[in-house]
C-alpha positions in Angstrom: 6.0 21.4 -32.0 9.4 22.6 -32.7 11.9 20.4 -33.7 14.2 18.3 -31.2 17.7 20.2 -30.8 20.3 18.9 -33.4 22.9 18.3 -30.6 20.3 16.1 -28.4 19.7 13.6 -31.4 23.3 13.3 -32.2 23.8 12.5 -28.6 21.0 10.2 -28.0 22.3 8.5 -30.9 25.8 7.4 -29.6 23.5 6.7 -25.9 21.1 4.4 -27.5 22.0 3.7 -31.0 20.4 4.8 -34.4 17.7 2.4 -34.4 16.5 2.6 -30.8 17.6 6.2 -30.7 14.8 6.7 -33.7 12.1 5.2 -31.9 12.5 7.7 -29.3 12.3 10.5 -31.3 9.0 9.4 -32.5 8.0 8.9 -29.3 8.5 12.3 -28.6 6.4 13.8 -30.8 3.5 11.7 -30.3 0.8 12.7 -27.8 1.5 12.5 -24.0 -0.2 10.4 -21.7 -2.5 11.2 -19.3 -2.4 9.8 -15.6 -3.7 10.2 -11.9 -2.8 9.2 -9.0 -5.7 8.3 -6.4 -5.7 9.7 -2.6 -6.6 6.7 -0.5 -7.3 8.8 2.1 -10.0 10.6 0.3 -11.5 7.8 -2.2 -9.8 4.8 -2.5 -10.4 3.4 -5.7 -14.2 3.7 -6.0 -15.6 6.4 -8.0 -13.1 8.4 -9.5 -11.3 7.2 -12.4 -12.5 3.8 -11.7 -12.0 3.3 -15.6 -8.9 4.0 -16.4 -6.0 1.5 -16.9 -4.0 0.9 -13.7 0.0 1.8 -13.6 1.8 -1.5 -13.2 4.6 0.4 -10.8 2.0 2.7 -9.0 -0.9 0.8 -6.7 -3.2 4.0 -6.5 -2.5 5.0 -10.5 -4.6 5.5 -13.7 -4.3 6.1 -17.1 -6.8 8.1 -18.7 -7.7 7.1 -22.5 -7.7 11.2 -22.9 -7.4 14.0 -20.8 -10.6 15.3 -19.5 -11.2 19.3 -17.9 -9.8 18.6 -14.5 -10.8 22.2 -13.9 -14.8 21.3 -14.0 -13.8 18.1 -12.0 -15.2 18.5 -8.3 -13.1 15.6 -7.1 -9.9 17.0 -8.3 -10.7 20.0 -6.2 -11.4 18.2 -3.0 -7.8 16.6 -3.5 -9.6 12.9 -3.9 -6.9 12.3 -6.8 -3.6 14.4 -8.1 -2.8 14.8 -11.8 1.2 12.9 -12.4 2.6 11.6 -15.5 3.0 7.8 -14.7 6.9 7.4 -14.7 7.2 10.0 -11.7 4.5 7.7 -9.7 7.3 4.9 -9.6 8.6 6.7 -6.5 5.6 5.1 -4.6 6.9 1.7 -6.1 11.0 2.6 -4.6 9.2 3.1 -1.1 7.2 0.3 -1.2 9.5 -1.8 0.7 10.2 0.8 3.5 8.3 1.1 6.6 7.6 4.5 6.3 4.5 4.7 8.5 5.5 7.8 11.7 8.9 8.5 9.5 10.6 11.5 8.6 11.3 12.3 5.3 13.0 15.2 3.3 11.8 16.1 -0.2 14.5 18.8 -1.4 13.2 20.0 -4.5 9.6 19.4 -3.9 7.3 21.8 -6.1 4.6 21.3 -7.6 3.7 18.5 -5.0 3.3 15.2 -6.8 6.0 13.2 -4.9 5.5 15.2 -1.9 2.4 13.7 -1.9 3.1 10.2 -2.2 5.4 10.4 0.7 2.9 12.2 2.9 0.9 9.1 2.0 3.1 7.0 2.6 4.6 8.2 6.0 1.1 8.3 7.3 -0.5 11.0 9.5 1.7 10.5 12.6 4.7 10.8 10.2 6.2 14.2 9.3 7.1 15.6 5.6 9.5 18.3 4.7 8.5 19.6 1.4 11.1 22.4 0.4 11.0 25.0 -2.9 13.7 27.4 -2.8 11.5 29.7 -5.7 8.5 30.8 -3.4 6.0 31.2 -6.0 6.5 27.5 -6.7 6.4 27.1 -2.9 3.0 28.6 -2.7 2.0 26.2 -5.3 3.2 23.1 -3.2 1.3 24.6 0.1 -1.8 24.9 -1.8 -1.6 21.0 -3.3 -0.5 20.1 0.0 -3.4 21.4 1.8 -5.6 19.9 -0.8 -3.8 16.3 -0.1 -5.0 16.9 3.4 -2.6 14.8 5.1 -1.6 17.3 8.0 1.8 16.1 8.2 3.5 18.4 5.3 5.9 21.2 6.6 6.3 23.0 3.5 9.9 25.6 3.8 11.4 27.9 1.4 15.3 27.9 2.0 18.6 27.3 0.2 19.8 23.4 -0.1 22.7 24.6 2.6 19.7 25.7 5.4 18.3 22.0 5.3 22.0 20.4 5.5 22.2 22.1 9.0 19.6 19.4 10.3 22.3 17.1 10.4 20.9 13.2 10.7 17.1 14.3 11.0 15.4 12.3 8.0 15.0 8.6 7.8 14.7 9.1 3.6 16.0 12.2 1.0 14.7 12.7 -1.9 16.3 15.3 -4.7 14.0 15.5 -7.6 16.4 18.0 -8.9 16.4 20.6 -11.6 17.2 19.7 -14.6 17.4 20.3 -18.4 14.0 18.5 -18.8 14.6 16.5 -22.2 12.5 13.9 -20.4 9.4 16.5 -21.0 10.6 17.5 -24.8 7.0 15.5 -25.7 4.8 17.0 -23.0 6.5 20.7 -22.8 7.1 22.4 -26.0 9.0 25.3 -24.0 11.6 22.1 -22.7 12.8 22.4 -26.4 13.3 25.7 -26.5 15.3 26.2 -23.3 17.6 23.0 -23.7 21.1 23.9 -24.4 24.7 22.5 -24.6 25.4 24.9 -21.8 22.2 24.6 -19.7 22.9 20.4 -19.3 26.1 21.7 -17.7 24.8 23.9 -15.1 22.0 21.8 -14.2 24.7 19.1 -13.5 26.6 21.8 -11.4 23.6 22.6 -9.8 22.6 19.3 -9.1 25.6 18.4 -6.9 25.7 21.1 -5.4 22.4 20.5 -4.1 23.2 16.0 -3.0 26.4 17.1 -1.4 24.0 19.5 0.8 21.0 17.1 1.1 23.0 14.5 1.4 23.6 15.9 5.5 20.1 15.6 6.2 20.3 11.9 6.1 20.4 9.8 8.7 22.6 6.7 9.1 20.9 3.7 7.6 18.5 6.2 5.5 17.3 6.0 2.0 18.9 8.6 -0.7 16.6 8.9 -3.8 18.1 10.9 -6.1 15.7 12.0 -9.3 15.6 13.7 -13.0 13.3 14.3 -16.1 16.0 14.2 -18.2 17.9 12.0 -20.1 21.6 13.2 -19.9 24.2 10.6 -18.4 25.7 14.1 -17.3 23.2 14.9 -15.0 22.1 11.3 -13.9 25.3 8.5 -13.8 27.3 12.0 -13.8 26.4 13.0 -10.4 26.4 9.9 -9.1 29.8 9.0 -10.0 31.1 12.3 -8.7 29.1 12.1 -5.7 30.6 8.3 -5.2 34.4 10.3 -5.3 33.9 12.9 -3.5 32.3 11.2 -0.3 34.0 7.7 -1.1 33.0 4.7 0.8 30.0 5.9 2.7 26.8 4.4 0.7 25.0 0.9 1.0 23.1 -1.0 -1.3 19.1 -0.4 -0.2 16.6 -3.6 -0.1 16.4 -4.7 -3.9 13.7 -3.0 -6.0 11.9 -5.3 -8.2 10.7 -4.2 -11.7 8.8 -6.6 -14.3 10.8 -6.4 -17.9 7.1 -6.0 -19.1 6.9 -2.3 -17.7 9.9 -1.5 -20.0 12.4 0.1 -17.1 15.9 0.4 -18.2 17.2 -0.8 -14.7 21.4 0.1 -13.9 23.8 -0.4 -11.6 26.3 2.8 -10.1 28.1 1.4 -7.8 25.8 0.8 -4.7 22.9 2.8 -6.5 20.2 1.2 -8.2 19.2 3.0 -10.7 16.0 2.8 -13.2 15.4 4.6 -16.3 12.5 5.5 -18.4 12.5 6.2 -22.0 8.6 6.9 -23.9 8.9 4.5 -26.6 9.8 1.7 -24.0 7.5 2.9 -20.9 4.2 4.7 -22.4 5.6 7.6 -20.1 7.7 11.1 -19.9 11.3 10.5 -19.3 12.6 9.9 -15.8 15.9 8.5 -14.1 15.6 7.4 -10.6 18.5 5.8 -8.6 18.7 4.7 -5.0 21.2 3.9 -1.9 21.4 3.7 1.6 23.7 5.7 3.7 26.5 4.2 5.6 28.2 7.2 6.9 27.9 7.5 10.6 25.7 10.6 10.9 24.8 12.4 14.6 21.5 14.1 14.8 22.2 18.0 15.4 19.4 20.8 15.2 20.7 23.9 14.7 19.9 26.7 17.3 16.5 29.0 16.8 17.2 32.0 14.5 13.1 33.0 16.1 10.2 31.9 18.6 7.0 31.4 15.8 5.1 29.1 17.9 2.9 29.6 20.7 0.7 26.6 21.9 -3.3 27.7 22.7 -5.0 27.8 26.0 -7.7 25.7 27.7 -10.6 27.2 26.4 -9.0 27.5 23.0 -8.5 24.0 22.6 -11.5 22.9 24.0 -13.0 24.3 20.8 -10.6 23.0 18.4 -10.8 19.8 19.7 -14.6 19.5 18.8 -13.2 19.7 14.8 -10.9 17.0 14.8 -11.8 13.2 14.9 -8.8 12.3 17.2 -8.2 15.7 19.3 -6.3 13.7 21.9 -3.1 13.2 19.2 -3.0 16.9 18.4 -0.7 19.8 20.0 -2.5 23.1 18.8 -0.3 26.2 18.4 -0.3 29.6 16.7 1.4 31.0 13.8 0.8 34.7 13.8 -2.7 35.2 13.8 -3.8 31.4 12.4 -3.8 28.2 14.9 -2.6 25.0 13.5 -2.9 21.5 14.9 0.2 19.0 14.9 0.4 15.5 15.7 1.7 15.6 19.1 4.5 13.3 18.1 6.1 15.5 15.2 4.9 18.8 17.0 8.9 19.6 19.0 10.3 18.7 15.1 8.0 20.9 13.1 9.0 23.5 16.2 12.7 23.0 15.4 12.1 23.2 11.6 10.0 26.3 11.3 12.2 28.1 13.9 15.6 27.3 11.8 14.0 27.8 8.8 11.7 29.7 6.0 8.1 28.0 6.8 5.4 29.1 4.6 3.0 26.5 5.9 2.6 23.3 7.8 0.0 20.8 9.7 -3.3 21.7 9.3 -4.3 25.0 9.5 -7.6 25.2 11.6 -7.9 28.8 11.3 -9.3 31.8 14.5 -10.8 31.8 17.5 -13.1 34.5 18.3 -15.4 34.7 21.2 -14.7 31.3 21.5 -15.9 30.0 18.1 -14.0 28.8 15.5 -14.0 30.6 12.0 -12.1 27.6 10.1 -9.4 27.8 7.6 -10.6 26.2 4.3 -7.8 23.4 4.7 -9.4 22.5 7.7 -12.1 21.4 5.0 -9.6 19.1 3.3 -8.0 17.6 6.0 -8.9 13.7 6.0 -9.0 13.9 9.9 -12.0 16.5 10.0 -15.0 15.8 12.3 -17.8 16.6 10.1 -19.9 16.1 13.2 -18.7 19.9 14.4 -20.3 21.7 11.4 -23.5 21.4 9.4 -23.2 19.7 5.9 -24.8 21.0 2.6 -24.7 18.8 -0.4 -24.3 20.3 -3.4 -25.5 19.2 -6.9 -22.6 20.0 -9.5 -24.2 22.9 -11.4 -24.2 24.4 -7.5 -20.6 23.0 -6.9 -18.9 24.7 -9.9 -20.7 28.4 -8.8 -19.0 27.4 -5.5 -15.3 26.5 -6.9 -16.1 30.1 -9.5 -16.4 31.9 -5.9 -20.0 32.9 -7.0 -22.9 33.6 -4.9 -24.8 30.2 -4.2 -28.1 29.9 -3.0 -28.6 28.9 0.7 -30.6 25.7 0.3 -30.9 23.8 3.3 -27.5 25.9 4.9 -28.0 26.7 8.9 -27.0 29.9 10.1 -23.3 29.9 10.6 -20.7 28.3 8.9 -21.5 25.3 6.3 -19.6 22.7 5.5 -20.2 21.7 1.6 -20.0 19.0 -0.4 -20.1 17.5 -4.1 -20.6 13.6 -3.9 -19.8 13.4 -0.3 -15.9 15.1 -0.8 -15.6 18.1 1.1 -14.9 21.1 -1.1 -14.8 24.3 1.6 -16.7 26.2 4.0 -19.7 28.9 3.4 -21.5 30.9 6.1 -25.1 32.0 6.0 -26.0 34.8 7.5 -30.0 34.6 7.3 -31.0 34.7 3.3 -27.3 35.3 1.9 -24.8 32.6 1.5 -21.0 34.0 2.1 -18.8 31.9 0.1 -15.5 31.3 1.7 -13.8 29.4 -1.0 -10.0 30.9 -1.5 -9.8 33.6 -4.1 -6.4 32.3 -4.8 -7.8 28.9 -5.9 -11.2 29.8 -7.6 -11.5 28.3 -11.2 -11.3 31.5 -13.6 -14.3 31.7 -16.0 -15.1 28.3 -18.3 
């Protein structure tokens, strides 16, 4: 691996001093470790992973002794667990203490998904999640992992920082994982080396409060701010807190305290009313992370900003009679179409995701169920994922894993014990997608866009 940047170990060296500052550069050339974090929704603890060493700070995480092929793992492709380096899982242990469950939350910079999904755990499904990427190929990314969580509640929107602050007051938590110069991943990402730079921590800081000062609007009055990095840089961390704490003076509140063990080896902080928390490898068997939180004080009003388009159209009678034989709990769901594909929406969030996708970019959200033709359903494969599915509607084939691998390849699979029509299949009970037989041939209707490539 290339060598650490001569102007990051001079400065770690005044941050930490020479001794500790030492250990970390060993650190960072040693071996990253693996970790996953369980979907209780999918698997609870049983069966998956059920050997690897829990994460003190995350209640559903696992350290692997060594990273296996999660590409030929089944359950990693029915979303029963998501691949996330064990310092970025201590967001789970900052929301611990909030009563999240039917809450709104805002999660700025939100791609690939891994914090997205711990939030759309955590606000439950009659909660809503605004997951936004302004880069859309890292958008489509997050849709995809989102579907595969299979929560439901996940809008998932493409826009500028400036397009969410016009939701004034609308989210009881904000989180900005923000860009950054990434010397927290200078172990795991050899190309983090390479693109650091004097000049780079600078415009990340820029960039970064830029994007609080904008996200910071979003929040509603008593609401928690998280504010996030990989990196180590005081710049980009106690920086743009400090100049955040000028610039909008005396309008943050200390949140409910966050308790840390000294064993787990958290550099805990104090920025004014933030609490802050900071992990270094050598201390916390992790990547490197900062992580600060604070309330907001600042009388906020609620204002939704007026419909730039009409993209919603809820289904008729007959139309949701159909739907509603696919869901476990119909009678909580508004159903609506998006161009040609219906969704459903938990009825409670259904006039906010409305709002949302009319004011802004949406590239997905709820749970796509997929089109009605002569009455009949011809589901969307994230209606496969979605933890409120009524397997009841469709006929299930269980698949051994030789046959669930040709599946996730998007090869041709034998029929088995199929019925004519569409299939729902599975690999140790976890739902993986649909197939439809059509008297001796199998069609598989796994996503192209997600099929594993030849292995």
């Amino acid at each position: 691996m290339r060598e650490l940047p001569v102007a990051f170990t001079e400065r770690m060296r005044k941050q930490l001093g020479a001794e500790d500052a030492e250990r970390l550069f060993v650190a960072l050339d040693s071996a990253s470790p693996v970790a996953v974090r369980l979907n209780p929704a999918k698997c609870g603890e049983e069966g998956v992973w059920s050997e690897g060493e829990a994460i003190a700070w995350s209640k559903n995480g696992r350290k692997l002794q060594e990273r296996p092929s999660f590409t030929l793992d089944t359950a990693f492709h029915a979303g029963a667990y998501y691949v996330q380096e064990a310092a970025s899982q201590f967001i789970d242990h900052v929301i611990a203490g909030e009563e999240l469950q039917g809450k709104r939350v805002l999660d700025m910079c939100a791609a690939p998904g891994g914090k997205t999904t711990i939030y759309s755990t955590a606000v439950g499904e009659d909660g809503l999640v605004v997951a936004n990427e302004y880069v859309r190929s890292r958008a489509n990314i997050l849709a995809d992992n989102v579907r595969k969580w299979g929560m439901g509640n996940v809008l998932v929107t493409n826009n500028a920082p400036e397009h969410l602050a016009q939701f004034e007051g609308w989210f009881d938590v904000v989180a900005v994982d923000a860009p950054c110069s990434g010397e927290g991943m200078f172990r795991k990402e050899e190309v983090a080396r390479e693109d650091w730079s004097e000049e780079a921590v600078k415009m990340c800081a820029a960039r970064q409060i830029s994007i609080v000062r904008e996200a910071w609007q979003s929040l509603k009055e008593g609401g928690l701010f998280i504010y996030s990095t990989c990196t180590f840089n005081e710049d980009e961390d106690e920086g743009v807190l400090n100049n955040l704490i000028e610039e909008l003076g005396d309008v943050f509140a200390t949140s409910q305290r966050v308790e840390i063990d000294e064993k787990w080896g958290i550099v805990r902080g104090d920025i004014g009313t933030f609490q802050t928390f900071r992990f270094f490898p050598h201390k916390s068997d992790s990547e490197g992370l900062f992580v600060a939180v604070a309330r907001k004080a600042e009388p906020t009003q609620q204002r939704t900003p007026k419909a730039r388009k009409r993209v919603m159209q809820e289904v008729d009678k007959s139309a949701r009679k159909e739907l509603a034989k696919w869901l476990r709990e119909p009678d909580k769901y508004t159903f609506a179409e998006v161009a040609d594909t219906i969704y459903a929406y938990r009825t409670e969030q259904f006039k906010a995701v409305q709002a949302l996708s009319e004011g802004l970019t949406a590239i997905y959200s709820g749970v796509a169920m997929g089109q009605v033709f002569k009455g009949k359903l011809k589901p969307d494969w994230a209606l496969s994922q979605f933890v409120g599915l009524q397997r009841e509607a469709v006929t299930t084939e269980e698949l051994d894993e030789a046959r669930a691998l040709d599946y996730l390849r998007k090869r041709d699979i034998a029929v088995g014990d199929m019925a004519e029509g569409i299939n729902l299949l599975t690999h140790k009970g976890r739902a993986l997608g649909f197939a439809k037989r059509v008297g001796a041939r199998c069609n598989n209707l796994y996503p192209n866009s997600l099929k594993i490539m030849n292995m």
